[in-house]
N, C-alpha and C positions, 0 to 999 in steps of 0.2 A: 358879480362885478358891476361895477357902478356904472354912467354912461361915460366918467371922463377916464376911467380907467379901460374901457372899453374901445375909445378913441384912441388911446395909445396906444395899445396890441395892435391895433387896425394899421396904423403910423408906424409901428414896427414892421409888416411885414410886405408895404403897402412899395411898390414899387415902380421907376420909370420903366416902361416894357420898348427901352430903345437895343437896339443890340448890340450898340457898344459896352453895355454894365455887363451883357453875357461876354464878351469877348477879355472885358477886363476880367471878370470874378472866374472864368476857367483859367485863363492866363497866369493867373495870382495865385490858385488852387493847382495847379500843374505844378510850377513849380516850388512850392511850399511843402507841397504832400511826402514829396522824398526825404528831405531832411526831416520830418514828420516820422513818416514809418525808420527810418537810421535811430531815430530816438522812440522809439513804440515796438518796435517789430526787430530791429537791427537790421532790416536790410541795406539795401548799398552800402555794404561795408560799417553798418552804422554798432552802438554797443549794446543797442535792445534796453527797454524799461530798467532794467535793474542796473547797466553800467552806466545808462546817461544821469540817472537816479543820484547815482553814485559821483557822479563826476559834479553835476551842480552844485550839488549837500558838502561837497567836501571840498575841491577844490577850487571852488567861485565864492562858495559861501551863499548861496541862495536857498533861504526856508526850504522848508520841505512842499509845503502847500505850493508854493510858485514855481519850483521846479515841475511839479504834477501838472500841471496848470499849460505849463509852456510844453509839454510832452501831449498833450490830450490838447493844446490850441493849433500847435502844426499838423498833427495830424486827424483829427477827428473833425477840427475848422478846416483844414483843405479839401476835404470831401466835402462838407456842407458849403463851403464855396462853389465849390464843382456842380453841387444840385440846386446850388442858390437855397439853401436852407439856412435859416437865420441867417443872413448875406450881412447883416449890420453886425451882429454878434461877433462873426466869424472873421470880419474884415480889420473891427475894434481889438479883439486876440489878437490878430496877426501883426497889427501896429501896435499893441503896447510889448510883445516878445522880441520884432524888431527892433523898436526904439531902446528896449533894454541892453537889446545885444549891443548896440553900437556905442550905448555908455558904458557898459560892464568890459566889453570885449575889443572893438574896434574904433574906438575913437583914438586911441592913443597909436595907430597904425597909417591914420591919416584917412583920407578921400577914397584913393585908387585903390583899385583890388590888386593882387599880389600875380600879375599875371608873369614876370621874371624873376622871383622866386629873391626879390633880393630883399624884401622887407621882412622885419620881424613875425607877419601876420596881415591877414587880409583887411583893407577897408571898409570902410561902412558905403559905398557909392551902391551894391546892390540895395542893402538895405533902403536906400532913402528910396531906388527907383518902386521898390516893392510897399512902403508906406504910403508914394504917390498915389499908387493903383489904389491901395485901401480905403482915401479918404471918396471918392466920387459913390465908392459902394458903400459908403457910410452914410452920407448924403440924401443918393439915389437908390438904394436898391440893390436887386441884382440885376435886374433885367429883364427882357424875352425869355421864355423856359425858366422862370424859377420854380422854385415849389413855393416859395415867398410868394409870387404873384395869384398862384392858386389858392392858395390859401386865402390871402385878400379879394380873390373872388369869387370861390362860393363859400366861404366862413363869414365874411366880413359884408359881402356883396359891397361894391363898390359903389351904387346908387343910394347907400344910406348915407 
């Protein structure tokens, strides 16, 4: 690895260690993880790998590759959120899956979420709160307690 390639890895994992990035990237990671494991695992009522699989491929019309993609970013990016493990990586998944949903699924249902039951379908208003969170961990980091900050400092030592 060259030294400007060596600078970016560094810049990848290199983070602000204030505690608001941990507060947001568990925040984000808490609640992402569920709908994550609903589509990986089936829990909370969810249809596990092979129905969500199935339900993207067939009835959205979503590649096969991007439906994987969005089943392994909720959930496997909401634990590395949760450890601040690749916080950039995890946080960029989680807004391009969001930003999809609200064009594929919820844009045409409006703003508000469906909390009187009278709309065809829920809003995109989580969504955008949840894409807000993602861009400051795009930015900054993860935070205090990442594994990204450890990493940046004894891989990378931060005095180089």
């Amino acid at each position: 690895m060259d030294e400007k390639e060596g600078k970016q890895v560094k810049n990848f994992f290199q983070t602000n260690e204030a505690w608001s990035y941990l507060i947001l990237r568990l925040a984000l990671g808490i609640v992402i993880f569920p709908h994550g494991a609903q589509k990986l695992l089936g829990w909370f009522g969810g249809h596990g790998f092979s129905g969500t699989m199935e339900f993207f491929t067939g009835k959205l019309g979503v590649p096969m590759i991007i439906a994987f993609l969005i089943i392994i970013g909720e959930s496997l990016g909401a634990l590395g959120l949760m450890a601040g493990f690749m916080t950039r990586l995890c946080a960029v998944g989680v807004l391009c899956i969001l930003s999809g949903a609200v064009v594929i699924v919820h844009w045409e249902n409006g703003f508000f979420m469906n909390w009187f039951g009278n709309q065809a379908g829920e809003g995109f208003e989580y969504h955008m709160l949840a894409i807000g969170i993602c861009l400051p961990l795009i930015i900054y980091g993860g935070g205090k307690f990442s594994i990204d900050g450890i990493i940046a400092d004894r891989v990378f030592n931060k005095s180089t």
